[in-house]
ChimeraX commands (.cxc) that place a marker at each C-alpha (Angstrom):
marker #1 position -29.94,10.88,-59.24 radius 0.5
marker #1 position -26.46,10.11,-58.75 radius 0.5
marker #1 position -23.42,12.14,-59.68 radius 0.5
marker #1 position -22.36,9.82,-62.80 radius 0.5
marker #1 position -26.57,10.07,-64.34 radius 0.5
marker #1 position -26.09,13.94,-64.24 radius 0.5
marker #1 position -22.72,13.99,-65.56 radius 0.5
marker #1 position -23.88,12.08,-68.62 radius 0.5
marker #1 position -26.81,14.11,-69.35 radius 0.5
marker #1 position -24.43,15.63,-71.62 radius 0.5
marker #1 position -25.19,18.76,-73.97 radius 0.5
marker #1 position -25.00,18.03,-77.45 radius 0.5
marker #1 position -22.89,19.55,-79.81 radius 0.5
marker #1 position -23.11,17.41,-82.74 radius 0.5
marker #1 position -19.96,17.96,-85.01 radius 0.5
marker #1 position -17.53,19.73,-82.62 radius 0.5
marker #1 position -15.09,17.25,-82.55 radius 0.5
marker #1 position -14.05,15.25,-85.67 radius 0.5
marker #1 position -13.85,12.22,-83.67 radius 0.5
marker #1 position -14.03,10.93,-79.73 radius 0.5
marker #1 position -11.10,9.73,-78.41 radius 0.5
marker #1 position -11.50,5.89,-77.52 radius 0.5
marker #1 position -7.71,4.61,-76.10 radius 0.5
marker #1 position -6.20,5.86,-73.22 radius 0.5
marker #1 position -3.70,7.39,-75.20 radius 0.5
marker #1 position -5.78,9.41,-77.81 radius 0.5
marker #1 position -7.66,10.47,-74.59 radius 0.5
marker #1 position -4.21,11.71,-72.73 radius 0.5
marker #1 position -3.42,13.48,-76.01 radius 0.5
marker #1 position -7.21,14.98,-76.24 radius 0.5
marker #1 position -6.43,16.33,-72.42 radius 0.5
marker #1 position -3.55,17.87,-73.27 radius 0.5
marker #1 position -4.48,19.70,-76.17 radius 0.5
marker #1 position -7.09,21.36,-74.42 radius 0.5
marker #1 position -4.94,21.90,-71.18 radius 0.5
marker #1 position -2.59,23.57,-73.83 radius 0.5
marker #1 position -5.24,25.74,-75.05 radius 0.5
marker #1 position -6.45,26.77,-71.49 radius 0.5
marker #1 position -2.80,27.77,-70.34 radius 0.5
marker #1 position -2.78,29.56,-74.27 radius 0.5
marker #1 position -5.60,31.56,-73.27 radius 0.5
marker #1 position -4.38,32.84,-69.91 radius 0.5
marker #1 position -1.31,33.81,-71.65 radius 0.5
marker #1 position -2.02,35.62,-74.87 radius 0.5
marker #1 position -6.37,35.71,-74.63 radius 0.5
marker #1 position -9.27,34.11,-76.54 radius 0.5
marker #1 position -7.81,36.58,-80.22 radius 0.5
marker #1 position -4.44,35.96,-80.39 radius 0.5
marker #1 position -5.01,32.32,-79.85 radius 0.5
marker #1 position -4.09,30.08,-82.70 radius 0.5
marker #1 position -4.37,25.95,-83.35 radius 0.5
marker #1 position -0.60,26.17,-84.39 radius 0.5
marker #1 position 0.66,27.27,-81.02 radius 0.5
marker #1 position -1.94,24.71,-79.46 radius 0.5
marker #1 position -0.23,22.03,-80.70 radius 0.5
marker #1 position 3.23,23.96,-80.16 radius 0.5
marker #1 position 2.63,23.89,-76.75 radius 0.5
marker #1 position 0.45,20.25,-76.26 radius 0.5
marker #1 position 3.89,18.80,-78.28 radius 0.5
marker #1 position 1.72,17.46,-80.60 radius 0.5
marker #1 position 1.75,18.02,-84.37 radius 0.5
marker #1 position -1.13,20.37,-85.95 radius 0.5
marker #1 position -2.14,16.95,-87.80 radius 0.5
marker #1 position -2.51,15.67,-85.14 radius 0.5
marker #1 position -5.08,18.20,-83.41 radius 0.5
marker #1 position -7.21,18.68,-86.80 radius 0.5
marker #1 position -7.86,14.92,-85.56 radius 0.5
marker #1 position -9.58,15.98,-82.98 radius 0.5
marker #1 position -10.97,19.10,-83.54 radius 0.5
marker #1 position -12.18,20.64,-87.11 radius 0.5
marker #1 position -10.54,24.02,-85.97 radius 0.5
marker #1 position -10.50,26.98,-83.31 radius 0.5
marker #1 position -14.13,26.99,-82.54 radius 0.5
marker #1 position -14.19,23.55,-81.91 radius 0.5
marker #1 position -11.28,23.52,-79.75 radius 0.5
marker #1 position -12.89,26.18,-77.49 radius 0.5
marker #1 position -16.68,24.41,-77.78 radius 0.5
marker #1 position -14.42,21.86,-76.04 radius 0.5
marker #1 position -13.05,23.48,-73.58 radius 0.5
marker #1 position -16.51,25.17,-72.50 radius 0.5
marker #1 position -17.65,22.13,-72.46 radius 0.5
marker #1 position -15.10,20.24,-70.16 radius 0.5
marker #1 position -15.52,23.29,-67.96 radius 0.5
marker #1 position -19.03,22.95,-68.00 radius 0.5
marker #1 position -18.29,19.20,-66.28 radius 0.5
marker #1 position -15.87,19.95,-63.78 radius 0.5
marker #1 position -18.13,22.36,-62.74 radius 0.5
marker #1 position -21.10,20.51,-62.30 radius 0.5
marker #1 position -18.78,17.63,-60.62 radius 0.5
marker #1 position -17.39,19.95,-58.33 radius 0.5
marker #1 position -20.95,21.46,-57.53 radius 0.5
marker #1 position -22.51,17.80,-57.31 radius 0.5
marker #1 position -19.71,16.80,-54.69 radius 0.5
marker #1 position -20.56,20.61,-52.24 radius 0.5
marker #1 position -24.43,19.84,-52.55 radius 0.5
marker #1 position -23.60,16.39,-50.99 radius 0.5
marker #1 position -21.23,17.47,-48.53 radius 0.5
marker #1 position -23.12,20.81,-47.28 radius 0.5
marker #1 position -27.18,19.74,-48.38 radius 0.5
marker #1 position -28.30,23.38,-48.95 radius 0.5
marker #1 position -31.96,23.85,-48.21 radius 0.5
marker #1 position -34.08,25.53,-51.37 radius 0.5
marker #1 position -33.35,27.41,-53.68 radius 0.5
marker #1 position -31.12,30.57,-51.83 radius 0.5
marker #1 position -28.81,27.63,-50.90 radius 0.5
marker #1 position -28.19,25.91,-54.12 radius 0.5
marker #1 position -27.90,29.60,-55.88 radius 0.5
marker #1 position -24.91,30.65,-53.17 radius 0.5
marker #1 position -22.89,27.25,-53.38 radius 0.5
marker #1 position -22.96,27.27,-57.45 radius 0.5
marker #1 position -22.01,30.88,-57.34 radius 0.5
marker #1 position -19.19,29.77,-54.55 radius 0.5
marker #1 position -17.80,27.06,-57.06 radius 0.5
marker #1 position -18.11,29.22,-60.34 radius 0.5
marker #1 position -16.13,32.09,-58.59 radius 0.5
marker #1 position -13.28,28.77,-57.36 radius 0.5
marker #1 position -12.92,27.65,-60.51 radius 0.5
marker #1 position -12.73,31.51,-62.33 radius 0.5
marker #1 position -9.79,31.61,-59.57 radius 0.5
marker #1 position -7.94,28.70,-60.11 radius 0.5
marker #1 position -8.76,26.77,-63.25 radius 0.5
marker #1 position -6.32,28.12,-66.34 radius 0.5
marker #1 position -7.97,29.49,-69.10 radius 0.5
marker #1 position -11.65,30.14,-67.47 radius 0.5
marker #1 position -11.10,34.05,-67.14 radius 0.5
marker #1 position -11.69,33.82,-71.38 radius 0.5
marker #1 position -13.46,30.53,-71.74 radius 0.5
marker #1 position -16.10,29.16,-68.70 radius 0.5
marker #1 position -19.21,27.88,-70.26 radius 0.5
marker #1 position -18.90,30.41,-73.75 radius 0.5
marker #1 position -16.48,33.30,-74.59 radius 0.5
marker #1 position -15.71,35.60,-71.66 radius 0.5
marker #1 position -15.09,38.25,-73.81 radius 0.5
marker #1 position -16.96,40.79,-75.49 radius 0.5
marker #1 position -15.01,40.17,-78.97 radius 0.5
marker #1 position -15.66,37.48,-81.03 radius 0.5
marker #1 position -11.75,36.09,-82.08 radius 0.5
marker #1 position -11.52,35.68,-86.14 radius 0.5
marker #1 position -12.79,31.57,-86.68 radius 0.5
marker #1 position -14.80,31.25,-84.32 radius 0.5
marker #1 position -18.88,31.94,-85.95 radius 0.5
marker #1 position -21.11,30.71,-83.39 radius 0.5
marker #1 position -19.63,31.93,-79.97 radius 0.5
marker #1 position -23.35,31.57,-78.31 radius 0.5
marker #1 position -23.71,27.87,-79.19 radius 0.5
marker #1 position -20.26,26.82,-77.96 radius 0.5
marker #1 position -21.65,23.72,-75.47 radius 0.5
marker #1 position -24.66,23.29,-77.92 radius 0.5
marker #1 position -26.12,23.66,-81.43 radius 0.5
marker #1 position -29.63,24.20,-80.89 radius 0.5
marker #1 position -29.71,26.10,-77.30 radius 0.5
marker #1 position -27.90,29.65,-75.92 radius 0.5
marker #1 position -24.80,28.79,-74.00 radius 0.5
marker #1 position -26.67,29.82,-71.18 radius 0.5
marker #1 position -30.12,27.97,-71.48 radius 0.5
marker #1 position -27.53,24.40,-71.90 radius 0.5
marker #1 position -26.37,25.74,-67.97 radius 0.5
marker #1 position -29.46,26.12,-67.03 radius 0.5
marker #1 position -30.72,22.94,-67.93 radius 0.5
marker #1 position -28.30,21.11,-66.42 radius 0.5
marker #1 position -28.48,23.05,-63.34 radius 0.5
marker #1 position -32.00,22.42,-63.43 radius 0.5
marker #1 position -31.15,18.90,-63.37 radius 0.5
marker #1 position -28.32,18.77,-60.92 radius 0.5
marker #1 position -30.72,20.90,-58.19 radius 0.5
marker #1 position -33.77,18.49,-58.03 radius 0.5
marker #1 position -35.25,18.95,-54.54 radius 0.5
marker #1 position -34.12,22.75,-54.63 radius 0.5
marker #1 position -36.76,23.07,-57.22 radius 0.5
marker #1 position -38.93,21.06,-56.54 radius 0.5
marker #1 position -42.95,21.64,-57.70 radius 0.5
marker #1 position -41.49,24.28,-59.73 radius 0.5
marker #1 position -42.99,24.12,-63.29 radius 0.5
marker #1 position -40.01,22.83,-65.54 radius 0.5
marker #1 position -40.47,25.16,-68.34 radius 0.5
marker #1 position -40.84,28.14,-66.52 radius 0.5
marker #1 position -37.74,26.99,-64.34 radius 0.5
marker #1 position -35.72,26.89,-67.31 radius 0.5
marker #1 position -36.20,30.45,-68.15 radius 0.5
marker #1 position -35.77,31.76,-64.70 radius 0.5
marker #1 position -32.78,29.92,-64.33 radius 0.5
marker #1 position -31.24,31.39,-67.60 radius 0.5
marker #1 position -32.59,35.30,-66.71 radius 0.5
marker #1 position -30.59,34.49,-63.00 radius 0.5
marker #1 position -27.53,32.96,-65.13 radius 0.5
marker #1 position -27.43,36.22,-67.86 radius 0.5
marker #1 position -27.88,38.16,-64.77 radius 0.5
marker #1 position -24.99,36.75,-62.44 radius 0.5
marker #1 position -22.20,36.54,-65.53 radius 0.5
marker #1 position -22.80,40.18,-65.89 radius 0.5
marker #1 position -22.13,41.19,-62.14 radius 0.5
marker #1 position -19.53,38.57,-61.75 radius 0.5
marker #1 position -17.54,39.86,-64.93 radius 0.5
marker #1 position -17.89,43.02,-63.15 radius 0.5
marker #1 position -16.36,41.73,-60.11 radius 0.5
marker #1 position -13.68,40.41,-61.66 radius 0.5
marker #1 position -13.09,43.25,-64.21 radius 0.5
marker #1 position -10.78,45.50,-62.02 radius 0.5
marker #1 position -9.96,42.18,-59.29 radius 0.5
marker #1 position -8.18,38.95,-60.49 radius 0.5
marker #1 position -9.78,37.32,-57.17 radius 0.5
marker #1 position -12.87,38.71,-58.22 radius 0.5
marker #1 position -14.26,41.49,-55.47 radius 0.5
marker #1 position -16.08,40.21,-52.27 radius 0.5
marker #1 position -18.60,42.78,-52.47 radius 0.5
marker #1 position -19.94,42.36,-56.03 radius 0.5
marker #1 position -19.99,38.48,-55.87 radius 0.5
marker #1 position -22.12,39.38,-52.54 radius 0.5
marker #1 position -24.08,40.89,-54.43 radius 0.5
marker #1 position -23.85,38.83,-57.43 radius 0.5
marker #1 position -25.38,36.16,-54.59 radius 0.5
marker #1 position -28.04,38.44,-53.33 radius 0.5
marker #1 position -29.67,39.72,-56.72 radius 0.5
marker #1 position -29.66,35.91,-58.09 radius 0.5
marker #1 position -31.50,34.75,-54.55 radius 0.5
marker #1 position -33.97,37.38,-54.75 radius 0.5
marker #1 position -34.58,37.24,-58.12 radius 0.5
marker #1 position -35.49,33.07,-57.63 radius 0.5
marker #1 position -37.31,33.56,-54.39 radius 0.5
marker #1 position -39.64,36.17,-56.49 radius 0.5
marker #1 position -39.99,34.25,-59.42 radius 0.5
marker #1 position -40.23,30.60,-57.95 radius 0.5
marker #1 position -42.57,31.28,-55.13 radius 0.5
marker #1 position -46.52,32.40,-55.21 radius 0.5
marker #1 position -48.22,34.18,-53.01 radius 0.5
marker #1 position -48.79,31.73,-50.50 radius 0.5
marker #1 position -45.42,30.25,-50.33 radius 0.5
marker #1 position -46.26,27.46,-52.89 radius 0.5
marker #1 position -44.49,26.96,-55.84 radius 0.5
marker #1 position -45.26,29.69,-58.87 radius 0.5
marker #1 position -47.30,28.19,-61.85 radius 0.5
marker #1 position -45.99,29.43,-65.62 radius 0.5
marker #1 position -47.11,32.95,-66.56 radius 0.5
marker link #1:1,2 radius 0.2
marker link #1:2,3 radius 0.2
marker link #1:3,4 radius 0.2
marker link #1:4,5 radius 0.2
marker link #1:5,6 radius 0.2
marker link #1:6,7 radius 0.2
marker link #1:7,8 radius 0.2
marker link #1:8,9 radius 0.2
marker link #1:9,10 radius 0.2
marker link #1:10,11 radius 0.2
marker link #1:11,12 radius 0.2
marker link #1:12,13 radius 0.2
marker link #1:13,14 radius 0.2
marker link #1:14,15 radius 0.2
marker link #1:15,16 radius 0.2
marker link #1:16,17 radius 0.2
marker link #1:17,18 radius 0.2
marker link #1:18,19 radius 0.2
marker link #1:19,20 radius 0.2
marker link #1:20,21 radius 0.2
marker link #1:21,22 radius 0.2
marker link #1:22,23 radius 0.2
marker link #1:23,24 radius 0.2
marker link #1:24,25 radius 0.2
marker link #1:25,26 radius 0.2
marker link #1:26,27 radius 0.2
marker link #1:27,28 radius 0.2
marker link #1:28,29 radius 0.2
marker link #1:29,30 radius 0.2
marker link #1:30,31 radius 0.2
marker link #1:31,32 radius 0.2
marker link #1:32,33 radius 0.2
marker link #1:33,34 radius 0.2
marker link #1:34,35 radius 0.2
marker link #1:35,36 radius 0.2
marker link #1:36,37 radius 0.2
marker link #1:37,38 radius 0.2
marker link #1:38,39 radius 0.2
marker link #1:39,40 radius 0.2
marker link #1:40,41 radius 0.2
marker link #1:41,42 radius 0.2
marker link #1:42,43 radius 0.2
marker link #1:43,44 radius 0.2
marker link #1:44,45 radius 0.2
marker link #1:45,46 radius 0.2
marker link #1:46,47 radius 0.2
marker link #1:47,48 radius 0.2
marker link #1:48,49 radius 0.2
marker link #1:49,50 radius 0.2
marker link #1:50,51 radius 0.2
marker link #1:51,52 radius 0.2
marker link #1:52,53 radius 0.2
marker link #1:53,54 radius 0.2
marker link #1:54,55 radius 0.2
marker link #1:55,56 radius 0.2
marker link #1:56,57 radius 0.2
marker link #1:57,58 radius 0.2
marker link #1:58,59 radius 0.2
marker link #1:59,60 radius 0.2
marker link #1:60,61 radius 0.2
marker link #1:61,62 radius 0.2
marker link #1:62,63 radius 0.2
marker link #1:63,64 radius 0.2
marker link #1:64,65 radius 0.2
marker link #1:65,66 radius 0.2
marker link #1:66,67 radius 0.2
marker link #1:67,68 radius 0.2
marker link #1:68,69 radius 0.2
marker link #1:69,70 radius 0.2
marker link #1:70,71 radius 0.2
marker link #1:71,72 radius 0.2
marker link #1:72,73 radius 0.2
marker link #1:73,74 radius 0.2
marker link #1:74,75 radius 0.2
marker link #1:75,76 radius 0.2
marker link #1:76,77 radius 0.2
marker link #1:77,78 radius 0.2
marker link #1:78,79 radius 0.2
marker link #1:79,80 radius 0.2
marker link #1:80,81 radius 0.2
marker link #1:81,82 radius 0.2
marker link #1:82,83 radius 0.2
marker link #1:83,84 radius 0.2
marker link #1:84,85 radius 0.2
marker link #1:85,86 radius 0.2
marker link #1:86,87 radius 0.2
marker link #1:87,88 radius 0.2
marker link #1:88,89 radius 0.2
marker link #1:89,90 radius 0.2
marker link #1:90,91 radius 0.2
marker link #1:91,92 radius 0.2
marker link #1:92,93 radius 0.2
marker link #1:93,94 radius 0.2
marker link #1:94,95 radius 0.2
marker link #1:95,96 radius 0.2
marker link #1:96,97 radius 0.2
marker link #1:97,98 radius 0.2
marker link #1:98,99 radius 0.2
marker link #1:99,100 radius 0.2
marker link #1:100,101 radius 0.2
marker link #1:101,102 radius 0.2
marker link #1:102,103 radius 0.2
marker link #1:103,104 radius 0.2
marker link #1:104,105 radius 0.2
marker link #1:105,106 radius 0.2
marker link #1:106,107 radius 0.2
marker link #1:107,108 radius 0.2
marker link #1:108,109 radius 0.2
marker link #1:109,110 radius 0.2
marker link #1:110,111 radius 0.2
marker link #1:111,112 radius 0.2
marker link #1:112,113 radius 0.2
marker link #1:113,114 radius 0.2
marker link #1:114,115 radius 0.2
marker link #1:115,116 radius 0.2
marker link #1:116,117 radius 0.2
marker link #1:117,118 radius 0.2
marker link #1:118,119 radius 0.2
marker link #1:119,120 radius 0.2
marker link #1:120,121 radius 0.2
marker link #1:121,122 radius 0.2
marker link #1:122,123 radius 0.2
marker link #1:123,124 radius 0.2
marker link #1:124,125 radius 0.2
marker link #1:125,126 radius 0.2
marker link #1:126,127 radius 0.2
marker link #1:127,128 radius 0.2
marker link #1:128,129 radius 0.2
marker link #1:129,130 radius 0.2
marker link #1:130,131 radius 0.2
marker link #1:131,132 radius 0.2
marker link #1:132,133 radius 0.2
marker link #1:133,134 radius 0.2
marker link #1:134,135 radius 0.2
marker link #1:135,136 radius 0.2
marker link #1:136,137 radius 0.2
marker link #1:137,138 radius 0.2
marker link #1:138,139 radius 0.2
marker link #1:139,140 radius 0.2
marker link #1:140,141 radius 0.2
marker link #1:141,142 radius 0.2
marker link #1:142,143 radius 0.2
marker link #1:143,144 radius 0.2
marker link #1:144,145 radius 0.2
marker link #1:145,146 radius 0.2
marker link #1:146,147 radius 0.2
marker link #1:147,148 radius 0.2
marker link #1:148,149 radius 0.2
marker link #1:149,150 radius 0.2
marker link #1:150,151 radius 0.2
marker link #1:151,152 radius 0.2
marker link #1:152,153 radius 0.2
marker link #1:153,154 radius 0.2
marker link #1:154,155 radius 0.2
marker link #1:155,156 radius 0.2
marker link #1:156,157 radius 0.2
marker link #1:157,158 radius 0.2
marker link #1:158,159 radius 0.2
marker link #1:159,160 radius 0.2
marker link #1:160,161 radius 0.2
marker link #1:161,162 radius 0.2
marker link #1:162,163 radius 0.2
marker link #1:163,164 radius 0.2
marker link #1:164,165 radius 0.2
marker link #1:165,166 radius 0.2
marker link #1:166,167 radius 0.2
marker link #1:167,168 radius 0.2
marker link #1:168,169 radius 0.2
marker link #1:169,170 radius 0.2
marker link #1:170,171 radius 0.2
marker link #1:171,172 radius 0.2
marker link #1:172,173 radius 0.2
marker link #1:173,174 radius 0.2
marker link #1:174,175 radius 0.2
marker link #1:175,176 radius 0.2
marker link #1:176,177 radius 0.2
marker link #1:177,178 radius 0.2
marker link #1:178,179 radius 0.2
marker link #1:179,180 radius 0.2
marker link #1:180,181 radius 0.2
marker link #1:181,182 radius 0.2
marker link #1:182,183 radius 0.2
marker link #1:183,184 radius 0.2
marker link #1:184,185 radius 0.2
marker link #1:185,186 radius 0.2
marker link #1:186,187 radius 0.2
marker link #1:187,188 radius 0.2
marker link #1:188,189 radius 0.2
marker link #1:189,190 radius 0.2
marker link #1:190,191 radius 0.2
marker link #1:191,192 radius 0.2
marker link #1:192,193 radius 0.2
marker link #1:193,194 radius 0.2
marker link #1:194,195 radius 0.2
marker link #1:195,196 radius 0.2
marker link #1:196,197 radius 0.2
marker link #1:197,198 radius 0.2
marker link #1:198,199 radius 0.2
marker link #1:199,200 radius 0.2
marker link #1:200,201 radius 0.2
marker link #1:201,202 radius 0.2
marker link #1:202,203 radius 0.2
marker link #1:203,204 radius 0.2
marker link #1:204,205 radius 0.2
marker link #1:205,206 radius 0.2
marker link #1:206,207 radius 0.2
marker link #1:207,208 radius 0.2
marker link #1:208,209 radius 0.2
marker link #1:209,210 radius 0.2
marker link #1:210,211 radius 0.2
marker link #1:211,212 radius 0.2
marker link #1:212,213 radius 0.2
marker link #1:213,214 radius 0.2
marker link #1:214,215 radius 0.2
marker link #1:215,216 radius 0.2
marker link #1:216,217 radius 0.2
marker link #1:217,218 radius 0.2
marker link #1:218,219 radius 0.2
marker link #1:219,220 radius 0.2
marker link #1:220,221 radius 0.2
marker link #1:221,222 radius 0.2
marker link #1:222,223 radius 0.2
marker link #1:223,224 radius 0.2
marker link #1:224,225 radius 0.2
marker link #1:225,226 radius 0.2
marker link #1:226,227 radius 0.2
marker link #1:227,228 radius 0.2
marker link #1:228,229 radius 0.2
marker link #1:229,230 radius 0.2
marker link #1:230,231 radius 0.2
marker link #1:231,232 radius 0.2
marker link #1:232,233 radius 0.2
view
């Protein structure tokens, strides 16, 4: 599956935004809105953000934002969401360059690129795939169905990780997958907010370890006894 199938296999959020930029200019203005809230959010954090100093800082006008997005929770579904891209493009491109073998190797590269991007990208300390945070900000309702509607933020990662790894799972029964993915993904946001709790660079030995738990965890749960793939319990 190519790089451009995965990326489309898009989670659904049906309503987030009050319409989908189609010119090249709406989509420039759509970019910078949400760069504007990313930069917002490594400035003044996911509660003091407001939709008025969005568009303050995009140089649009507020009107012109509630065209795009119905209000704060929408703005930040979108953000989680772009992240959620990037991050899968950016994993897609490693797995072709490096070809990790099984399962320990996909989990250490998408661990790698997670920890990149919560270095480098503006605004994913408070918003990767859902709220960072353990506060809710005032607006926002449904903080655990930011990238989609009808699944957890995390089982819509897991999915598409699912998806994006193929041959590192494969004979693995989809289902169970699914679930064992998410348990490894609730598992590795809590070390690696721990990591990054008292380290902006996010400390080498907890994302070690952050590495470590999430391989062991898989090799348990995705192998039987005799090496084979593990059927559904």
């Amino acid at each position: 599956m190519s790089a451009d199938t995965r990326s489309h296999q898009a989670v659904g959020r049906p309503g987030a935004a009050r319409r989908r930029p189609v010119q090249q200019r709406s989509q420039e203005r759509c970019e910078r809105i949400l760069d504007a809230c990313a930069g917002l959010l490594d400035a003044v954090g996911a509660g003091a953000l407001t939709t008025k100093e969005v568009a303050h800082r995009a140089q649009v006008p507020i009107g012109t934002l509630y065209q795009f997005f119905s209000g704060k929770e929408d703005l930040l579904a979108a953000l989680a969401v772009r992240n959620l891209e990037h991050y899968l493009q950016r994993l897609d491109r490693r797995l072709f360059a490096e070809a990790p073998v099984g399962p320990a190797g996909f989990t250490d590269l998408a661990v790698d690129e997670f920890v990149a991007m919560k270095r480098a990208v503006p605004g994913f300390g408070q918003v990767d795939f859902g709220l960072s945070g353990a506060l809710v900000p005032a607006g926002v309702r449904d903080d655990r169905h930011l990238l989609d509607t009808d699944l957890d933020n995390n089982t819509a990662v897991a999915l598409r990780l699912q998806a994006l790894g193929g041959e590192a799972f494969a004979g693995a029964d989809p289902a169970a997958l699914t679930l064992r993915l998410r348990v490894a993904l609730e598992a590795a946001d809590a070390v690696l907010k721990l990591a990054f709790r008292s380290d902006p660079d996010g400390d080498p030995a907890l994302i070690a370890e952050c590495k470590r738990l999430v391989r062991c965890y898989l090799a348990d749960q995705l192998t039987g006894p005799a090496g084979g793939p593990l059927a559904p319990r």
